[in-house]
N, C-alpha and C positions, 0 to 999 in steps of 0.2 A: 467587201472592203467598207472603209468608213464611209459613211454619206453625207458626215458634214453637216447634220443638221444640231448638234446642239444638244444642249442638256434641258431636258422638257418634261414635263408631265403632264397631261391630265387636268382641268378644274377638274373636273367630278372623274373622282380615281378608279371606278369599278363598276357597272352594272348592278344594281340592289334586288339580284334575283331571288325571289323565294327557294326557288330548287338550289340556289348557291351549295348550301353544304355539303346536297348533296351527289350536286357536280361533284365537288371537291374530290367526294368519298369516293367515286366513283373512278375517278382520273388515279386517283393513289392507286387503286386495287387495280386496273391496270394497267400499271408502273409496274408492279410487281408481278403480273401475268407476262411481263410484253419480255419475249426473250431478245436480250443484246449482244449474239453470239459475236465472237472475234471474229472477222476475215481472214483470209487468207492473205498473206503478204504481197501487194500487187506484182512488185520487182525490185530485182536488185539488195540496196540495204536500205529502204523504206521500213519505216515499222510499219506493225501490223497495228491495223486500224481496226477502230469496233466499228461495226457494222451500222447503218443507218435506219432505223424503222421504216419500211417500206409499205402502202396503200396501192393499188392496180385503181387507176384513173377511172374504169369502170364498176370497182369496189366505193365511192365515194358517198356515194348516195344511200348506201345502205346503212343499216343499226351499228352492224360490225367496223364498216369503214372506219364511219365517226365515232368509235370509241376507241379504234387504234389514232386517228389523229390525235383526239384530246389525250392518248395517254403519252404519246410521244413528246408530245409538246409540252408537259406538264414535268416527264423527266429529261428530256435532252433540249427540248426547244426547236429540235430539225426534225424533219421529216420527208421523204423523197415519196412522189408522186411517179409512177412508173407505168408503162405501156400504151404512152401517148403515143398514139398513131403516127408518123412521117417524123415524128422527132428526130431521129438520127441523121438522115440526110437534110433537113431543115438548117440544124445545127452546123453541121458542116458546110454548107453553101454559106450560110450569114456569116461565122466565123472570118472561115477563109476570105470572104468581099470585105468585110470591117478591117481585119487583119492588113489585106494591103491598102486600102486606104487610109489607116490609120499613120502607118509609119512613114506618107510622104511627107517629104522635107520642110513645110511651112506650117506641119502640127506642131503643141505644144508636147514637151517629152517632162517625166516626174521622174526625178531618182530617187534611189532609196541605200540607207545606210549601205544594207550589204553587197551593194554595187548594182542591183537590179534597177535597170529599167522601164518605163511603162507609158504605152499612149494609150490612149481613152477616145472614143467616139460617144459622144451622148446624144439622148433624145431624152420626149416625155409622151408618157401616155393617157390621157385623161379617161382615171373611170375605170368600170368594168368594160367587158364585152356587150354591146349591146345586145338584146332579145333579138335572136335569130329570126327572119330571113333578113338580114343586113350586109352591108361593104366593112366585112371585118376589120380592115383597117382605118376605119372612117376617125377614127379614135385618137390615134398614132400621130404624135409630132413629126418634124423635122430631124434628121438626124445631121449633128453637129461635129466639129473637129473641136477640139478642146479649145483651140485659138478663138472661137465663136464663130468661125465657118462654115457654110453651108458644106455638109460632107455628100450632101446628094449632091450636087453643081461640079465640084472637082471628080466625084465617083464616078461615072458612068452605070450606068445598071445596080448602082447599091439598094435601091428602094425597091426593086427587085429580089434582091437577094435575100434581104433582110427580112421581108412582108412574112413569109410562110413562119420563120421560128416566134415574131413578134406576136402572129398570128395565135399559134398552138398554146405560146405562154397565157395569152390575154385567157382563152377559152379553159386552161387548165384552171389558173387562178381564179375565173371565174367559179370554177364547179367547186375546186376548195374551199374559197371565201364563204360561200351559200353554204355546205355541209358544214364547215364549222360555228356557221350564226348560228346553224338552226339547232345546235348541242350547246351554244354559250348565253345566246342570247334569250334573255325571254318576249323582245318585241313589244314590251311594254315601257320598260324603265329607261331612262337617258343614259345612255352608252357615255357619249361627249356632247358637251355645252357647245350653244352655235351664237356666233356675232347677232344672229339676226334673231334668237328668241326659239326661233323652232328645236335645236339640235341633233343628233342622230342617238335613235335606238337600237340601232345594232352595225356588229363590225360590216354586214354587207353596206348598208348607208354609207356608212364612214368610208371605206372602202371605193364604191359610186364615188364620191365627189369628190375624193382625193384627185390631185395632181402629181403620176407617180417618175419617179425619174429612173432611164435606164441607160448601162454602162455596157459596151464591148471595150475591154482590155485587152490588151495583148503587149504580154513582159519579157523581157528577153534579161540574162543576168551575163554577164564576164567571165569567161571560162577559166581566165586566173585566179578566179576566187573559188577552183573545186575544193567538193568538202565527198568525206568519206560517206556521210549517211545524214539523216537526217537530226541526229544528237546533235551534234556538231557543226551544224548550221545556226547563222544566226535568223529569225523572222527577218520576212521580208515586209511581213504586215504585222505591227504586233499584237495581242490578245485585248479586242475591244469588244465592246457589244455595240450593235448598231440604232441609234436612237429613232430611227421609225420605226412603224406600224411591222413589217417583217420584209423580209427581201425573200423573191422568186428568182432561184437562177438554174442556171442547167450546170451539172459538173464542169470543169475544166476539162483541156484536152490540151496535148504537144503539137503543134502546127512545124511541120517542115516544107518552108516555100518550092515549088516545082522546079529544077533546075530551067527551064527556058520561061519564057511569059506565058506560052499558051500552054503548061504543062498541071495536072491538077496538085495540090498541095496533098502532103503526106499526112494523116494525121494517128496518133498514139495515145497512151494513157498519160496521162497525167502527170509531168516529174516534178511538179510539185507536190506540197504535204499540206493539207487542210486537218486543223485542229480545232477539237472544242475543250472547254471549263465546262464540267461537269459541276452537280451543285454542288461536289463536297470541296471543291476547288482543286481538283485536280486533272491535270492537263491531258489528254488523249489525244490520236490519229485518230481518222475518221476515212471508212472506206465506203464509198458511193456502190458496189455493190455491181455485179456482170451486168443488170439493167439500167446503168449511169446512162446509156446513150437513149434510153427512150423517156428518161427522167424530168422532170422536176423537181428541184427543192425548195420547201420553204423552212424558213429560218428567224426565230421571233426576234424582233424587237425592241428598246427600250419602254416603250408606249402601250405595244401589244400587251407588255408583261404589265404597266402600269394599271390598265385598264379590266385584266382579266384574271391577275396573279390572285387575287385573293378569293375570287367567285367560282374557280375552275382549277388554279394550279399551276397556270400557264407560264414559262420563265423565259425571261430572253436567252440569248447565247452567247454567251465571250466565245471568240474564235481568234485564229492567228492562221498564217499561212507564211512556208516557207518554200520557195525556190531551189531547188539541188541542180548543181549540174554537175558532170562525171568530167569534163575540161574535153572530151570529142567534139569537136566541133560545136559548140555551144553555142556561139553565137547566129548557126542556120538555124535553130526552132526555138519557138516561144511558146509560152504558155497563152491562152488565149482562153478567156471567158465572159458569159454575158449574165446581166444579172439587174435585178427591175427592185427597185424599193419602192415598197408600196406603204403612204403617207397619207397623212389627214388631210382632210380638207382646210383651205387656206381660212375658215371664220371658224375651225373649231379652236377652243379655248386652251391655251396652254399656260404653266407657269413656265417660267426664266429668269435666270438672274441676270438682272441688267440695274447696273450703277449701286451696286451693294444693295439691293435692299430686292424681297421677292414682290413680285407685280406680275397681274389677271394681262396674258396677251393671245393675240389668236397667233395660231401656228404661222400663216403668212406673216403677220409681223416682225415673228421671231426668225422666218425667213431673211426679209430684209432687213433687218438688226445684224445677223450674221453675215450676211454680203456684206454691206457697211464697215463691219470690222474687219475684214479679209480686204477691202479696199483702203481702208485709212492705214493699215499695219504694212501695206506694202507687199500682199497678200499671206498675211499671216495672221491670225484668227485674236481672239480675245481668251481663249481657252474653251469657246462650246464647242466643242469636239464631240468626238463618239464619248458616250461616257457612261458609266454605269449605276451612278450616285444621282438619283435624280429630286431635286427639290422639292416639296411641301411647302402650301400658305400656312402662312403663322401668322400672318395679321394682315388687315384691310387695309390697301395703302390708300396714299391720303391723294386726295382730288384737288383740284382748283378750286380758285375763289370761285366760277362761276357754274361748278359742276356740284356733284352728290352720287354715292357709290350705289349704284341701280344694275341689279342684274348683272355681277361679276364685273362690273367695269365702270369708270367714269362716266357718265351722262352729264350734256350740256341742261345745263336749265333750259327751259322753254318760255316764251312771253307769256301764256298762260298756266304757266309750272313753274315758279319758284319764291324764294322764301315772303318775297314782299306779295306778290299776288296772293297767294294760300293765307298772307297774315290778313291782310282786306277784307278775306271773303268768311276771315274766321273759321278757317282750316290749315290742315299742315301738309308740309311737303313730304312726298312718302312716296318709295316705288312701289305703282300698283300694278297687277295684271288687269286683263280688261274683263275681269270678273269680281271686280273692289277688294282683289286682297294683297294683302301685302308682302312682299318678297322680304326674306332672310336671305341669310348667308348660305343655307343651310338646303335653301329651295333650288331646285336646278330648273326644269323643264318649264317653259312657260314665254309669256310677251309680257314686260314688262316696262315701266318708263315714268316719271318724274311726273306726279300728279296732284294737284290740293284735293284732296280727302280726308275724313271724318273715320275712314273706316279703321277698324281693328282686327279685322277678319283676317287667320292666317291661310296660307295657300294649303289648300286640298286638291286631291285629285279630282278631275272634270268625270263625271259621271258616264258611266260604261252604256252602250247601246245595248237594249234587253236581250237575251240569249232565242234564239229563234226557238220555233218546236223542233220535236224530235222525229217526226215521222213526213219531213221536209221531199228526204229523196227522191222518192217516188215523182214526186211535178214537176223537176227539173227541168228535165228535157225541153216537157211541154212547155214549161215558161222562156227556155233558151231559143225556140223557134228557131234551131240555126236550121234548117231544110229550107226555112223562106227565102235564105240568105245564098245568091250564087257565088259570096267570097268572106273571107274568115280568118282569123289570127286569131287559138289561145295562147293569154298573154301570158297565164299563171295555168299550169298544167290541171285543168277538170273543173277549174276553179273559174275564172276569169276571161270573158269570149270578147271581139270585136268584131261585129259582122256588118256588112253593107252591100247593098245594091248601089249600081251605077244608074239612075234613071235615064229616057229616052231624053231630055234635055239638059246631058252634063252635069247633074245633079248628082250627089252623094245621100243617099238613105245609108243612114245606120244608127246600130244597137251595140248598146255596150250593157255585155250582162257579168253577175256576180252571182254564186252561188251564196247568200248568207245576203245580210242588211250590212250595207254598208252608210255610214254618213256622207260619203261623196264618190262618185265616181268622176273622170275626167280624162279628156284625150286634147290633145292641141298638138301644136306646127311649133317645132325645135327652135329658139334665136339662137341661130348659130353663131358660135363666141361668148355667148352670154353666159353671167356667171351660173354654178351647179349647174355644168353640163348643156347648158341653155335654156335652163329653166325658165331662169330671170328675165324676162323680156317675150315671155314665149305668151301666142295667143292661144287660147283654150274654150274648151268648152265644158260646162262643167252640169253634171246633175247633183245638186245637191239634196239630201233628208233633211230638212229641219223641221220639225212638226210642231214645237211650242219656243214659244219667245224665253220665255223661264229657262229652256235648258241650256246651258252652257253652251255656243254656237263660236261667239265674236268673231265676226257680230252676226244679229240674225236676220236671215234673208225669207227663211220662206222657201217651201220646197218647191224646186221645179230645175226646169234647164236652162244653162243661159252662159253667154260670152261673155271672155274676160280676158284683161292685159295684163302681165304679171308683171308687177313695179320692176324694175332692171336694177336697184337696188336691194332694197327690202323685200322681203320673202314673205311675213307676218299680212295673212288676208286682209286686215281691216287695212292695209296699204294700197291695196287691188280689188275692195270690193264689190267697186258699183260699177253694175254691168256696162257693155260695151253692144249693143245688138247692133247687130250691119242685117245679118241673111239668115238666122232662122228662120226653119219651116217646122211644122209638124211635128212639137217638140211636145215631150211627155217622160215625167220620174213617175216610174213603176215601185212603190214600196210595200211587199205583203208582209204576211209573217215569215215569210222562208227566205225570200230573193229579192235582190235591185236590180231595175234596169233602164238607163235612158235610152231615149232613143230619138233622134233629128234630123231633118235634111238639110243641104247648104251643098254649094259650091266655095265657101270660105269660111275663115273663122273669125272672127274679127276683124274685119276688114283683110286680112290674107288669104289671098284665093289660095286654093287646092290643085294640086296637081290631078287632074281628073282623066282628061284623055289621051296625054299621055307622059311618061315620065315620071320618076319616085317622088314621095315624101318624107320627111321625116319628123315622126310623131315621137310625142312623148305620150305616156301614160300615167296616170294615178291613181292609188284609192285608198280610203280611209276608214278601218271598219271597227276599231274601236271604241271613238267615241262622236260625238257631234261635233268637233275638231274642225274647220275647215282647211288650218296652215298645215297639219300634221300628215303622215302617211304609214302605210303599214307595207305598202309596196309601190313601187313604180318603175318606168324601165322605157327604153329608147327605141325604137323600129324603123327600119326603112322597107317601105311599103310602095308599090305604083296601084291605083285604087280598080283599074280596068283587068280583069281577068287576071286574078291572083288566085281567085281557086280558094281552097282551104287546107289551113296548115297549122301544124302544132306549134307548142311551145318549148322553148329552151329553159326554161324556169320551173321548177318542179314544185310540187305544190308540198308545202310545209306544215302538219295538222300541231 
């Protein structure tokens, strides 16, 4: 269904991948390979639905997986993920628990034209899954009654019920999300523009630090309004496309409540009709297929398509859904489903039309712009709705008196940045990077900001880290020393180790090794709440490479290891750069030709002690191997970890060549 977010796009509309076209090519040929047989008619006088492109959950990871995903997505936009494990009964406990708590009597209820009804229990879930071994659910909001209720507090055992399928989806989307970056994205280019300078390079990033929202419905329609088939029905929802990033849901199912309290609930196929718009604009059924109950589907987007339609193929999906009932008893069983939209993060950059005219806003803005008008209208909208006409900049809107257009958006002058200071010193006002050159319209990726300079230099790309040798593999091992180490987490499968000893006095030894040269390695202590997942505010540890002041760093530190406090705001290093030492010991950056590796003792990290003897942590990770970058990343990811007798264990993260 609609999510409500509005009509958006995109600053930077697409990934500027080199292999672009020949994604493209690739995606069309199979379009054309990928058979779209009809189904079988489920029941009754239901049409007969085309069938959904189907991938086996443990098919995801391979060449073949991820060319049937890009090519499904490229002609239908859906695609069902199938053979997740515990799916079915998962499903059917959350269902069933959301389902009666939904329709106690002090929720909010929605009607709809054709007499259907509908209550709603919401949550949010921040992020992906984090890097295994963790408390899967650590992620997972609160879930809510439409009225803004606590639905766990009136529930009894909902947050029970609910964990296992909130669970399964996180870890599927997960595994999709990662196979389909690593076929879209090239990990170099800016994906989406970020408030703070840095942005995201591919849809897993974006994906990470979204704040995603998730729905259990359950609709029940008036049995005086039977219809013979589904022709002759009116939509219960009618044919939109949904303005995020994509929505994860598991098919629909018929819930028939138990006749006593303690009796379990019945559950059936589906009597409703889920429809797509095909690209020629013609309307279909859609049949989820005998493996619906161990399913996932994902479903693109307006954003997804904005971001990826032109580099890959990729197209959102108009959908509709209609309600049937046969007038038997109607009003015992509802239709009941759950379904997760998965959204950008709240400082990526979007356009909106707000007060006639287009204007640079980040996605959370557009958020509460949206609330706002849903509150002033007496809860009815301004018209951003689901929508499938999405805006384009046409022109640079205009700033204050006491601003100037820097980096996609109004910048305040500063006391030593602006027109009268710059004229003094006999220079000019101009957005610079912190590598003297100057921002266009035209530039996305970079830190930028309102500076008097002389300079004329346009923005180039920051200079790539040299390419190691080729005959690396062989000293691997020997440089990863993990035998030295009695505990271990690969963070990036073969790629990326974290090992440590607990010393005889509460102390933490450890190494953090990288297969390849990286410009920075880094581990720190989660601020939890804090913004990107808790990045912002989180204390770290960091070994950085920087070997000459000339190269591109900003700013330059100087290679070695050392603590630091991430600004709680600003994310751009030169915010958070000067170190922070409380408790290093025995600190040392390993850079050869082949491998990085830091490695230090502490019982804390900036002044935050560690959980050492006994009790978890939770770390975050990072690392940056493209360039001498300090703000940027090429991967990172979340852990919860106890540092005493963990033993050694792999990674949930597969390593990506």
């Amino acid at each position: 269904g609609c999510g409500g977010l509005g009509s958006v796009v995109p600053a930077v509309t697409a990934a500027k991948m080199g292999a672009g076209g020949a994604m493209k090519a690739l995606a069309t040929a199979l379009v054309v390979a990928l058979t779209l047989a009809l189904a079988r008619p489920a029941s009754g006088a239901r049409a007969t639905g085309m069938a959904v492109p189907q991938v086996g959950v443990e098919e995801l990871n391979s060449q073949g997986g991820k060319e049937t995903l890009l090519g499904a997505l490229a002609e239908l936009g859906i695609v069902a993920v199938t053979g997740v494990d515990g799916m079915e009964e998962a499903k059917k406990r959350a269902l069933e628990a959301t389902h009666a708590c939904a329709w106690k009597e002090n929720n909010a209820l929605a009607d709809f034209d054709d007499g259907t009804s509908r209550v709603t229990l919401a949550a949010t879930v921040h992020g992906l899954t984090p890097t295994t071994p963790v408390q899967e659910n650590s992620h997972f909001g609160e879930i809510q009654m439409s009225n803004g209720g606590s639905a766990d507090e009136l529930c009894s055992g909902l947050t029970a019920a609910t964990d296992d399928l909130r669970s399964l989806v996180s870890r599927t989307a997960t595994s999709f999300v990662l196979a389909m970056s690593d076929v879209i994205d090239s990990g170099e280019d800016v994906v989406m523009a970020s408030a703070d300078g840095l942005g995201y390079n591919s849809l897993a990033e974006i994906v990470e630090e979204g704040e995603h929202l998730e729905h259990f419905h359950s609709y029940r329609k008036d049995g005086a309004d039977t219809v013979e088939d589904d022709e002759s029905a009116a939509d219960t929802i009618e044919m939109h496309s949904d303005a995020g990033l994509m929505i994860a849901f598991t098919p629909a199912a018929t819930l028939q409540p138990g006749e006593a309290e303690d009796d379990d609930a019945i559950f059936t196929s589906d009597r409703g009709q889920f429809f797509i718009e095909l690209g020629n604009g013609t309307r279909t059924a859609i049949d989820f297929g005998a493996d619906q109950d161990s399913a996932v589907v994902f479903m693109v987007g307006d954003i997804m398509e904005q971001l990826y339609h032109s580099s890959s193929g990729i197209r959102a999906t108009p959908h509709a859904m209609t309600l049937l009932v046969d007038g038997s008893g109607a009003e015992e069983w509802h239709r009941v489903w759950y379904g997760r939209m998965l959204l950008p993060p709240r400082d990526a950059f979007l356009v909106a039309s707000a007060g006639g005219k287009n204007d640079r806003m980040t996605f959370g803005e557009l958020r509460e712009a949206m609330i706002n008008s849903v509150d002033e209208g007496d809860g009815v909208g301004s018209g951003m709705g689901c929508s499938r006409s999405l805006l384009e900049v046409d022109s640079i809107p205009s700033c204050g008196d006491n601003q100037m257009y820097c980096w996609m958006r109004c910048m305040d002058y500063l006391p030593e940045a602006n027109p009268e200071t710059c004229e003094a010193q006999g220079l000019e006002l101009k957005c610079l990077s912190q590598r003297n050159q100057v921002w266009s319209v035209d530039d996305g990726h970079g830190d930028f900001n309102p500076t008097c300079t002389n300079s004329t230099e346009s923005v180039t790309e920051p200079p790539s880290i040299p390419e190691r040798q080729s005959d690396c593999g062989k000293d691997w091992q020997s440089f990863l020393g993990e035998s030295e180490f009695d505990n271990g987490l690969e963070l990036v499968n073969e790629t990326l180790y974290l090992l440590w000893n607990v010393t005889d006095d509460d102390k933490v030894k450890m190494k953090m090794a990288y297969d390849g040269i990286a410009g920075y390695l880094s581990v720190g202590i989660v601020n939890v709440g804090g913004k990107k997942n808790g990045m912002n505010g989180g204390h770290v540890v960091m070994g950085i490479n920087d070997p000459d002041p000339d190269i591109f760093g900003a700013p330059y530190i100087g290679t070695g290891v050392d603590e630091y406090i991430i600004d709680e705001e600003e994310s751009a290093f030169r915010h958070w750069s000067t170190p922070v030492p409380e408790g290093l010991f025995d600190t040392e950056m390993t850079v050869t030709d082949c491998f990085t590796s830091m490695t230090f003792t502490t019982d804390s990290i900036a002044g935050q002690p560690l959980n050492i003897s006994q009790g978890e942590n939770l770390l975050m990770w990072a690392m940056h191997t493209g360039t001498y970058l300090k703000g940027y990343h090429e991967g990172r990811g979340i852990v919860t970890i106890p540092l005493r007798d963990f033993g050694h264990q792999k990674a949930s993260i597969p390593k990506t060549d």
